[in-house]
Each structure stands twice: as C-alpha cells, then as structure tokens.
N, C-alpha and C positions, 0 to 999 in steps of 0.2 A: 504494500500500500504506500501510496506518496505521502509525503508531510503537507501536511494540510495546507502548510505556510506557502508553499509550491500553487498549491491553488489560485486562480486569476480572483479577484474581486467581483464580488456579484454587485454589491452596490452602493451609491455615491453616498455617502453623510456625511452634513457640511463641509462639502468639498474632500472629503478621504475616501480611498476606496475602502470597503467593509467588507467584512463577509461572517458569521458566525465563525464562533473560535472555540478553544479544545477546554470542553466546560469543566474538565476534572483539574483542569491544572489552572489551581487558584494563585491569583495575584494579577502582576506584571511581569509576561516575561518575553523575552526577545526572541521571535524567532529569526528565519533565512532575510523575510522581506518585511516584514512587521511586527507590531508589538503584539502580543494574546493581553485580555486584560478579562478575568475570571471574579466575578464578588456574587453572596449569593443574599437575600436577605425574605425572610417571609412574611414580612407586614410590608413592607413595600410596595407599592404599585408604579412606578418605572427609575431609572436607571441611567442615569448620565457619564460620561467620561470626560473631566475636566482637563484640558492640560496647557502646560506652562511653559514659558521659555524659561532656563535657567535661572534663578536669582528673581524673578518677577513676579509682582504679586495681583498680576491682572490675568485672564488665560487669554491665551491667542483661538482657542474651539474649545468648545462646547459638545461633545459629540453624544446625542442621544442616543443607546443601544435601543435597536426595534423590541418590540414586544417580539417579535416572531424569531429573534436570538433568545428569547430565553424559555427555558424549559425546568420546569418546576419552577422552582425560586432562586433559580440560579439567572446571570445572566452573565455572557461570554462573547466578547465580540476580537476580531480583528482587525487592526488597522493598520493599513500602509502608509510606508511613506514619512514614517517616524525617526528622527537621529536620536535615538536612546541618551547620546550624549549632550544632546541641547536640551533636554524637554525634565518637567517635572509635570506630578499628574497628583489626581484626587479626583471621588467621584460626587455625586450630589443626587438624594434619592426622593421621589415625590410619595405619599402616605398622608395620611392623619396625623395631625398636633393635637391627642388629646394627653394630657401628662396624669391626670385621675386614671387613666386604662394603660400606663406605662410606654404611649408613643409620640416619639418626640421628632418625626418627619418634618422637615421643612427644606425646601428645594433648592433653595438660594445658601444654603451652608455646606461650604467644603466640607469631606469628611475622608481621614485618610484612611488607606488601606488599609485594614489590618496586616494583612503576609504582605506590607511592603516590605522590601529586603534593604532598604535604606529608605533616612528619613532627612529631608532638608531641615532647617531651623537652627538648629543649635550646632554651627560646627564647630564654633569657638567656645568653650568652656565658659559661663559666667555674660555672655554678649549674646543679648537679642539679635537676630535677621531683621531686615523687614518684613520678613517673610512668615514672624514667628506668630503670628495670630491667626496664622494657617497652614498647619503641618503638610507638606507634598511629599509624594514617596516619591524614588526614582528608577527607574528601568537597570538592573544590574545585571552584567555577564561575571561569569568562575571562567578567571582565565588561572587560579592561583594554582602555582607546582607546588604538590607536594611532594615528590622525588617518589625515592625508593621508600615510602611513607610504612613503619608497622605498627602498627598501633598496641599499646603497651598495657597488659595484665597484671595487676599487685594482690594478691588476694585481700579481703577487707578488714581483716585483722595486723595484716602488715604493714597497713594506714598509717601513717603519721603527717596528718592533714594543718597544714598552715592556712589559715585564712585570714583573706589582705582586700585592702580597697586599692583599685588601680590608679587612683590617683592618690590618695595618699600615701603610697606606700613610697612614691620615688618624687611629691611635689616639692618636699622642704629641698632647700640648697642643698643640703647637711647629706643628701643620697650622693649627690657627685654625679647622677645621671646627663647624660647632654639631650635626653629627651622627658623632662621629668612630667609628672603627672600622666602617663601616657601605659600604653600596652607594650611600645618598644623598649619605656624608659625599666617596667619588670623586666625584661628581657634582659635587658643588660644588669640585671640583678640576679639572674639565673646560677651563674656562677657560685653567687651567695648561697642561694637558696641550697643549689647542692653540696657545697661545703659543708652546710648544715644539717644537713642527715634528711630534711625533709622529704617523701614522694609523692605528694599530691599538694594543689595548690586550690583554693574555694576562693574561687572568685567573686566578692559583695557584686551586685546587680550590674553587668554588663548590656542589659536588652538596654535602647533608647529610651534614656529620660530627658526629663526638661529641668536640669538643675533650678531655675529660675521659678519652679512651680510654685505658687505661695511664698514666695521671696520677701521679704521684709527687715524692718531694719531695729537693732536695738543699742540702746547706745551707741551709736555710731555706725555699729557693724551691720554690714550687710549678711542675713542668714537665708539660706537657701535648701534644696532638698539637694542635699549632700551624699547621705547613703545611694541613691536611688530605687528606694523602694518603691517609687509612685510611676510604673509602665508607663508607655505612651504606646508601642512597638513590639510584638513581639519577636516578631521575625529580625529586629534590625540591630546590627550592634550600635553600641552608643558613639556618636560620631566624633564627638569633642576628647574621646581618651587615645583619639588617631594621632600618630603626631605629625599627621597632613592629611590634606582633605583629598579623600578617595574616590570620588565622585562614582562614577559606575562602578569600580571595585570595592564598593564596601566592603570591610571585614578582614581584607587582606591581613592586617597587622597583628587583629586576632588571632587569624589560623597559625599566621608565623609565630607567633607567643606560644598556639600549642602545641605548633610541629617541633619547636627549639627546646618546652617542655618535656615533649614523649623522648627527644632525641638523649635526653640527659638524666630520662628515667623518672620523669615527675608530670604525676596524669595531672590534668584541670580539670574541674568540676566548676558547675556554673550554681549560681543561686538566683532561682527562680521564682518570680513573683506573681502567681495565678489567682493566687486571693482576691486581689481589686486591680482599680487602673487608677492614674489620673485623671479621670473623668470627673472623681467626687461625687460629691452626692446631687441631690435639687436643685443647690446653689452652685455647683460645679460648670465647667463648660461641656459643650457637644462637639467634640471635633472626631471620634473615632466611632464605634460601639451604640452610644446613646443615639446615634443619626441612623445606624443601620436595621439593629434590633435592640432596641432599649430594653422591652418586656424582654428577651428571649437571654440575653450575656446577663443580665444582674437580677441577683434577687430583690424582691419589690414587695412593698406590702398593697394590699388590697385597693389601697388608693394611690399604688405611683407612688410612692417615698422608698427611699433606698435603706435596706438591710445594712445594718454596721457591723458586722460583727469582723469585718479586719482593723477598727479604728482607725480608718485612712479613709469615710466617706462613703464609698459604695461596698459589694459583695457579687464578684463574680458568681454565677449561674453555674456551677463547675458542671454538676451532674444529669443541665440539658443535654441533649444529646448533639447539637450544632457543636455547643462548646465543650463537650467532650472531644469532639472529633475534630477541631482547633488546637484541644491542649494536645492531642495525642503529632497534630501534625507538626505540629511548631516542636516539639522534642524529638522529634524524629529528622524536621529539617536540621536542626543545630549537632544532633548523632554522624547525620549523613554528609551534612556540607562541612561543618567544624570538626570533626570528629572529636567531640567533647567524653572525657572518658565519667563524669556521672553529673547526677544532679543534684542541690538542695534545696528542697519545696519548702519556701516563706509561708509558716503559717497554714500551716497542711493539713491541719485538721478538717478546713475550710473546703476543702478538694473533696471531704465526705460528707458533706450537708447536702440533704435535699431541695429540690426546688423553692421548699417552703423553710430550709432554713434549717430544720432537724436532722439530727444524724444517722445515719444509714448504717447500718450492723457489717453489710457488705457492698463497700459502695464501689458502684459500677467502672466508674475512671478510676480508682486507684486499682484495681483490677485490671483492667486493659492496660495501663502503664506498665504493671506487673508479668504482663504474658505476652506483652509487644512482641512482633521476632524482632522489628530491630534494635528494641529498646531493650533485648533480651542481654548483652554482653556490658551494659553500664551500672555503675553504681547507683540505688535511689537512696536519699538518705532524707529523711522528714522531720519537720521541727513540728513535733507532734502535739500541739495546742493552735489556740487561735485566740482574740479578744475580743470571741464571745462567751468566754468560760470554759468551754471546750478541751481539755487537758487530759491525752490520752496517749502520754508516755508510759510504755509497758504493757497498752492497750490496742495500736496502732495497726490499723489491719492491715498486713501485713503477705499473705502466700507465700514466705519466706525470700520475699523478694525486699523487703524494705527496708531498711533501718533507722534509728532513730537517734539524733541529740538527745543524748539522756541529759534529760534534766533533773534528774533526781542523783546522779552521779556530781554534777555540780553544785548543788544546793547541800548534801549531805557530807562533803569529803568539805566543802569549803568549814560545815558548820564543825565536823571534828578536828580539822585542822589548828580551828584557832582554840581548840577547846571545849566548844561545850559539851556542857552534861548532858548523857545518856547517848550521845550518837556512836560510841566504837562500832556495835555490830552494823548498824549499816554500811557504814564506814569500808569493814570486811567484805559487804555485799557486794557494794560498790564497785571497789579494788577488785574484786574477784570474777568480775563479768558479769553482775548483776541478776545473777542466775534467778533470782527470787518474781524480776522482772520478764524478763527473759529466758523461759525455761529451753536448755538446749534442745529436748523432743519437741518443741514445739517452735522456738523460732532460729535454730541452731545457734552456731557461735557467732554469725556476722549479723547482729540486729543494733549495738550497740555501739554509738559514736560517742565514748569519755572527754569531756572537756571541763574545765574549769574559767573558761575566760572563752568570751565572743565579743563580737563586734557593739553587741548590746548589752553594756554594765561595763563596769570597772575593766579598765587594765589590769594586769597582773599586779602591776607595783601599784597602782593605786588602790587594789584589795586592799592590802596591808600598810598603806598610808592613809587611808580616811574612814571613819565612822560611819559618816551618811556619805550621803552624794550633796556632790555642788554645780548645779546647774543654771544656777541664776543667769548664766552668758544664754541659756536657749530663747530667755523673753517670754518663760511661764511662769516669773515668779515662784522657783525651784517646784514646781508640783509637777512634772514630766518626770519620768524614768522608774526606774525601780525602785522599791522603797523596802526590800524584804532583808536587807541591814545582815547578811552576812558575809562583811568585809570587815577589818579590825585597824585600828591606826597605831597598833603599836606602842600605846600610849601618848599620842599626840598628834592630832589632829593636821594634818600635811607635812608639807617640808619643814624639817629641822637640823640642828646643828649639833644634837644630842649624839653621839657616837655609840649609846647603849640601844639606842632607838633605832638607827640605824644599820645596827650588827642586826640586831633583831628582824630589820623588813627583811634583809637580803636574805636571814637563815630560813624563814617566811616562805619566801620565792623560793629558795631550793628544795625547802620542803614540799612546794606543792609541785614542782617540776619532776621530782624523782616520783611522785607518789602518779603521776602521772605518768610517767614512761615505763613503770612498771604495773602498770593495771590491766587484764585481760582484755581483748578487742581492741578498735580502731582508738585511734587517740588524737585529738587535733586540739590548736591552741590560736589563740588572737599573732596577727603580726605586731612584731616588737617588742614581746613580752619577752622575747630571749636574749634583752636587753635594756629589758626596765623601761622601757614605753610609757610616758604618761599622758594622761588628758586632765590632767591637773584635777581631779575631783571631779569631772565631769559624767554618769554614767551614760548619758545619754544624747551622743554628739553627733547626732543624726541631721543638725542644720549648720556645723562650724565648718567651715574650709578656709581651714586656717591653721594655727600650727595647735591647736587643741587638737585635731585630728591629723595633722602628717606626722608623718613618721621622724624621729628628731635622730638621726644616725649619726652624732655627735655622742650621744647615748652608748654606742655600740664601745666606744672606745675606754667610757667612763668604767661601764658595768661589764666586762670584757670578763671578767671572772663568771656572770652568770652565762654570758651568752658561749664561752667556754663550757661551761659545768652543763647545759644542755645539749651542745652537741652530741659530745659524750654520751652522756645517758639515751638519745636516740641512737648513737653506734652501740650502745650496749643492749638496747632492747631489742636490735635488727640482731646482733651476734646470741641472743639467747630467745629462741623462736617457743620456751616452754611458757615466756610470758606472756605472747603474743595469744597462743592458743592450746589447745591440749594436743598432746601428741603421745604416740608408741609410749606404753610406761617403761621404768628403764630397770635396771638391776638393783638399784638400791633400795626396793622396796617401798618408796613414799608413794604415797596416793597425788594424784595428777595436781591437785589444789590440796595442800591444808593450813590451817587456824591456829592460830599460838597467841598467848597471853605471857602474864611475866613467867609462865612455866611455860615448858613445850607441851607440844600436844593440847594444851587445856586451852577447848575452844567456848568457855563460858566464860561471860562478861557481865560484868555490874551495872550500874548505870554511873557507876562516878568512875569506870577505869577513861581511861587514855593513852595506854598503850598496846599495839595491835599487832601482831605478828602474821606474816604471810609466806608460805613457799609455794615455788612451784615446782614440780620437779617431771621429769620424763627423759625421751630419748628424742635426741634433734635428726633431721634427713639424714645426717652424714653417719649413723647409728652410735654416737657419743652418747654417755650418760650428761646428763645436766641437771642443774639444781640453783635455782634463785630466791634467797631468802631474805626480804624488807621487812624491818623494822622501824613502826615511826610512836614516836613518843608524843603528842600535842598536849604535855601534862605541863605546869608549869617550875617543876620541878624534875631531877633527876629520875632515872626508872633504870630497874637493871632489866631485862629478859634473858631467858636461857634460849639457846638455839638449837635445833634438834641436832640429836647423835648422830655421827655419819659412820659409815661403815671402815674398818681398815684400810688403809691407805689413801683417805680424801680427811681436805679438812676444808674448814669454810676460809674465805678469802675479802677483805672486806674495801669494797671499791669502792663506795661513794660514801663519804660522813658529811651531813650539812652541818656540822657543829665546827667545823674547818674551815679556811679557805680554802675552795679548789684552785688547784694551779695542775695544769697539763702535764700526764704525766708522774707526777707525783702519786705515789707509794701511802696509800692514807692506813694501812693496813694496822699499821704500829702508831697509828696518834687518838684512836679509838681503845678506850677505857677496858679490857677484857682480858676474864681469867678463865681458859678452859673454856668452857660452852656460856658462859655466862659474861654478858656483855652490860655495862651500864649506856645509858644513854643520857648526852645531855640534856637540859630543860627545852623542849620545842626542837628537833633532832630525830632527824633521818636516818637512819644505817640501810645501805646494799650490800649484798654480800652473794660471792658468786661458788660455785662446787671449784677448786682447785683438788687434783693426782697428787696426792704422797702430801705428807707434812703430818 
C-alpha cells in the first residue's frame, strides 16, 4: 500500500490542498509532502486548524477540517504545502459554553495540542514571548542518533537513585558548568554523578511548564512555579532547560542527557505529573484540555467546579477511558522516543480514583500501565498518596509491577534517628525491607523505594539544623509545607558557631547516610545532600529560583568529608549485594535477615531502647560467604551491643564508625571502643561492620 502522504489532494481549504489524514496517529506530524494533524474530542461539534508563522501571534489560515474528515470524534486532516520549519499551529473547537454541564467550547480560543511534541512560549527560562498568552505546538522531525544505543538493566534493588532539579542542580556559578541550569549543563556533571557510586538519576518534572504560572512577587523577589509540577505539555520537553533553542528538534538535548547517562551506566527516570495541569480550576485559564473536553480530562462536580484533590486547582479524569488511553500513550511515546528507563507518578494515588473521585480496589490504568508490552521493561515507582487524604503506602495496587516511596520508611527511621521513644522496632522494619508492609509472597522484594530526604521537606543538613520549617521567603506567611516536625536542630535552631552543635549535625548526617545504604531494597536521596545542601530552613521551595534552591557546590569542598563518607558507603553497598537483597544462604548458618539488641540474637525491644542491631548475611553470585552487621545507637548516651559469634576463622571487621571522622581510606577498625564480641557505641553512632577470613 502507498503512504497516504503520496496521495494527490482531493480538496482546496482556504487555499491548501486537503485530503483526510491517518486518524490513528495523533498530533502533528510531518509527513513526505505534508503535515497529518490528528485531535479527537467528543463534545465538540467542529474543528479548526490554526497556524502561524514563527514567533507571530496573529495566524496566517484558519483551516476548517470538513465534517466528512472526521469519523467518530476524531478529526484528521492533511495539508500541503506546509514548511514545518516556519509554521507554529493550534487548533480552535466550536460546542457549547455551558460551565454548570462542565463545557467550556468557545471558537475564537486557541487551544494547544495536547501530543504537541514541542511547545513555543517559554524558550527562555523566566521571559514571557509574545506569544505566551497563547501556547502553539510545533511540527517536529527525530532526526537524533542514537548510535550503537543498548539500553541498560539495574535490577530494583540495586537502585541507588539520586534525584535532582535540572536547573538547579548546575544554575548556581558555584557548579563551574559552561551550560548551567540546562540538561547539557547535568551532562557535564555526569562524570560527578558517576564518581559517586550513583545508577539512576529522577529527574523533578521535565514535560513543558510555564515557570511564570502564578508568578508573583514578595518582598522584592520574584516567585515562580519552580518545581514544575503545574503540566502544560505532555508530550513536550521543557524548552527553557535546552541550552539553545531546538526548534523542530525538540528534545534532542534530553535524549543526549540519557544516551550519555545509559552510556556511563546511570538509567533516568522521569517524574511524572498526571494528577492535574495548569489549567486550574474555574478561575484558571482554557488554553489546552478545558477547550477540548473539559467534562471528559477532569473531575467535576455536578455543577462544573473542579475536584481538588491534587491541591494545584483541578483533578485529572485519570480513569476515563480517553484519558487513560492518553496516559498510556504519552509513557509509551517518552519509552519509545527517549528511551526513559522508568517512571515517578506525582501523587498517584490520584491515577486510582474514579470518575466520581472515589477509589477503585483495582483500578483500570494503573493496571494497563502494569501489563503494557512496552511499558513492560521500565521501572514504575508511585508516590503512593495524594491531597485528598488518600495515603496508601503499603497498600498501592500494585501486580507486582509497582513500587512505592515509602513513606513510612522516612517518617519512622527519621523519628528513631533522632530518638524518640518507642520507635526501635519499626525502625528494624524499616531497615529490613519493610516486610510488615510489603510482604515478599505478595509484592516480592522490588516494591520499596527507602529515602529519607526529597525534593519536598528538608534537606539532609537542614533535618538536623532546624526544629520547624522557615518559609516565610514562599509569601504564605510560613503556613505552606510540612508541619509533621520530624527534623531536630541539634540544639539550636540554624547556623551556628557552636562546634558541639556542629560535631553533632555532621554525626547526624552520617548517621542517616549509613542507615540508608545499608537498608534492604532500592534506596535514593535529595541532590546535594552528599554535601550538606541547604535551603536554609526552607521545607518547601517549590517557588524560589534562586540560591534557596540551587545547588551551592562550594559546599562540596566544605563538607568533603561527608560527601567522601557517602561515596563509600554506596561502593560498599554495591560490593555486599546481601544488603541489597536476599540471596543463596551461605555456610555460616545465619538466617538471611536477623534482629539484635544490646544482646545478640535478642530481637525484643522496649519502648524506651534505642539501640538496634541488624545482619545480613548469605552467599553473593560469585559463591563467597558474606555477612553485614549495622549497629546504630540514637540513645543519647553510650550503648554497648554484642555482635553475633562467627564461626572459626572469620571475625567481624569494622568499616564505617560515624563517631569519627571519615577520611579515605582510613583503617576505623581500631578507633571503635570493643572487646571481643562486645562493642560500645558512642552517644548518637553508627557502626558497619563487614565478614573478614581469618583473625
């Protein structure tokens, strides 16, 4: 059969030759002699194709698609005679304006593409277009090489996920990048990245947003939507983290980010925002969605007002079946065109609610995402709540395809870390792969993403420099962010000059860094924590772009002892695969996981202990025995533990004590307090200890 594109023009509209176009292949896309331009909508009653010359905000045609190109509710036309490289486009749909019945048709309003694969407005970071009160998509070709491209497998437990904002990671000077804030400027931080033991990288919201969304100003400062949780785009990469403007090749810079990624052994993973758009709610604007199917993408109540349960305004439709078969395509284009190796769903709970807003026992899209073929070889990892109360960590339907931010691994190791009474056994839970949550016959060993620090709360170093949070810079008169006050200052409330206060943060951080590189399952951490990153008390800097939220690599120099002391512990966690996961038991007799208190073996706890003992032990691929024994103390006093008996000719070996400096290299074996099996530990103090032959 010929390509349709080969076909002569049957007919003239305004001045273009037409002809019906290939109705399954949504969007814009280019073929031999013309553009295909595919949108489908079913409240709609006709269907325009707008277009533009570059940079302009008037269209040169109007071009009506006949009724007799569309079939069902799709409509699909082609046209000749198009330079993909001068034209910008949007369409404009005629219906009903009733907003009481959820439609919001008006014919004279641009509405862009949704699968535009690029979006005009915003190329410059921070700077209006003219053009920005009306988003155009543009006509994109894949011309990009990916060579001898293989795309790279880590199993999910051998995770050690960094997650970074593309623009803050490389804006401040202080990176030394020549492209900063950019997707090339991580590139050339690559090197870093892999120095650092890390394999995967969770990129904060790459689809097109509109930094400038709800912009305003406080004290001076200009605040903006910074994170980019507020979509515009799904299909389009954000065009302002380019560091040039791509014009038909959108994306390019991206792919090179993850082909120089996979090339160096470190997958991407994107963070995906399905919950809502920037559309808003009532009081929001219409430029995508609300112009096409308003009722049919967002949940609505009986009268036309928009569902909140993302707390960003509106609530995507997840589990219509349109917008199921959107989400499914849009992660399949960024599978197949970016070869993204997984995904994290922002508020995913939201992806199991029904039309009406309740939650589904088995709901249908997270299900199909789960069985895709081609979403079959990618990681899914869910941030399993939402803010409409919705919190079903541990609960997360799952087919053994999903896995989950725990956040009860965060919340619970943060609260024994610093002490409190009665949390040790969770604590052990925790640390253990959460199995209580997580039961292996039921969701195996890869369900669990351990983290103690994200994008959202505290930095690492500001856990343990501030009491509350200080947000007063957001301009809500500090009432934004978290308020569940499991961070500690150390005794003093920010930066100080105290040098007991300061032994204390640092020992802090390595304590929560070791207790994290040795916990069962995937493991991932905020960027810059592996160097004391601050946001000055900030927990929630979701509008600052600025040095509240870029990365201060000035930092790296200062605190070079922790961002040492983490390496490390990611090369020691990658060299002993018994913590990562269970394996072969080995000859020594120990059970795959066990529980130790200040005795061995005694896996009962009180509610006033605070010290926790953990092994792991089995046989690694290479058919060696192994044994990995943590002990953390969060008491504020000394604690001795005994360490289990090892059989003749092994003795324990002790590599990491946060009661020390680490310095590279350095032998800690003999600066740690122990006689025989019995070991004391400092007040708030870490011990690792690994299986050494003979001694």
């Amino acid at each position: 059969m010929k390509n349709s594109a080969t076909y002569h023009a049957t007919d003239k509209i305004a001045g273009y030759d037409c002809r019906p176009g290939i109705y399954t292949l949504n969007g814009a896309s280019a073929m031999l002699k013309a553009v295909n331009f595919t949108i489908h909508s079913s409240n709609a009653t006709a269907c325009s194709v707008v277009l533009f010359r570059r940079g302009e905000t008037e269209p040169f045609a109007v071009i009506p698609i006949p009724d007799s190109y569309r079939i069902g509710d799709t409509w699909s036309i082609m046209i000749y005679g198009l330079d993909i490289y001068e034209i910008e486009y949007c369409y404009r749909f005629k219906g009903e304006y009733a907003p009481e019945k959820g439609l919001l048709f008006n014919e004279n309003t641009n509405i862009l593409d949704p699968y535009a694969r690029a979006v005009t407005g915003q190329s410059v970071w921070g700077k209006k277009s003219k053009v920005s009160d009306c988003y155009h998509g543009r006509v994109c070709t894949d011309k990009f090489d990916w060579g001898s491209f293989e795309k790279k497998d880590i199993p999910f437990s051998d995770l050690v996920i960094y997650e970074l904002h593309v623009r803050g990671f490389t804006k401040s000077p202080s990176s030394g990048v020549r492209n900063p804030g950019t997707f090339r400027g991580v590139i050339e931080k690559i090197p870093y990245l892999k120095k650092l033991g890390i394999n995967a990288v969770e990129l904060m919201p790459v689809f097109e947003f509109d930094e400038l969304y709800e912009e305003r100003r406080h004290d001076g400062n200009l605040l903006m939507n910074y994170w980019g949780y507020n979509t515009t785009c799904f299909f389009a990469p954000n065009t302002s983290y380019a560091s040039e403007i791509e014009y038909n090749h959108e994306g390019d810079e991206l792919k090179e980010l993850i082909r120089t990624c996979n090339e160096n052994g470190i997958l991407v993973f994107l963070d995906v925002v399905f919950n809502h758009t920037s559309e808003g709610n009532e009081d929001g604007t219409v430029f995508s969605f609300k112009g096409i199917d308003n009722s049919v993408y967002y949940i609505l109540t009986p009268d036309g007002k928009y569902v909140n349960f993302s707390g960003c305004g509106n609530t995507m439709n997840c589990n219509h079946p349109i917008v199921q078969q959107f989400i499914i395509e849009c992660l399949r284009y960024w599978v197949i065109e970016y070869r993204v190796d997984g995904f994290r769903f922002d508020l995913a709970s939201i992806l199991g609610r029904s039309e009406d807003g309740t939650p589904i026992e088995n709901p249908p899209l997270l299900k199909m995402i789960a069985y895709d073929p081609i979403l079959s070889g990618v990681k899914l990892i869910a941030e399993a709540w939402d803010a409409g109360g919705l919190y079903q960590v541990g609960k997360f339907p799952s087919w053994n395809r999903w896995a989950e931010w725990n956040g009860r691994y965060r919340d619970d190791l943060r609260c024994f870390l610093k002490g409190d009474y009665g949390m040790a056994w969770s604590a052990v839970q925790r640390l253990t792969g959460s199995t209580d949550l997580y039961p292996p016959d039921v969701r195996g060993q890869d369900a669990s993403v351990n983290f103690l620090t994200c994008h959202d709360g505290f930095t690492l170093y500001d856990l343990y420099s501030f009491n509350r949070k200080h947000n007063e810079a957001n301009g809500w008169d500090n009432t934004d962010g978290d308020n569940s006050c499991t961070s500690w200052n150390c005794g003093y409330e920010g930066e100080t000059d105290d040098p007991e206060v300061n032994a204390l943060r640092i020992r802090m951080i390595k304590n929560a860094f070791a207790v994290l590189m040795c916990s069962r399952s995937a493991v991932m951490f905020y960027a810059g924590d592996e160097f004391c990153n601050t946001q000055f008390g900030n927990n929630n800097a979701y509008c600052q772009d600025n040095d509240v939220s870029w990365l201060d690599w000035n930092r790296l120099k200062k605190y070079k002892e922790i961002h040492d002391f983490v390496s490390a512990l990611i090369s020691f966690r990658m060299k002993h695969e018994v913590i990562r996961h269970k394996t072969e038991a080995s000859s020594l007799g120990f059970p795959d996981i066990s529980v130790h208190n200040t005795y061995a073996w005694n896996d009962s706890f009180r509610d006033d202990d605070h010290l926790i003992g953990v092994m792991f032990a089995g046989r690694d691929k290479k058919g060696r025995d192994d044994a990995v024994f943590i002990a953390v103390n969060s008491y504020w006093e000394s604690c001795c533990t005994e360490l289990p008996k090892l059989p003749e000719g092994y003795s324990w070996h002790c590599e990491f004590y946060t009661n020390v400096p680490y310095r590279k290299g350095e032998d800690v074996n003999g600066l740690i307090d122990r006689h025989g099996y019995y070991v004391t530990l400092a007040p708030r103090s870490v011990a690792v200890f690994s299986l050494r032959a003979g001694g």
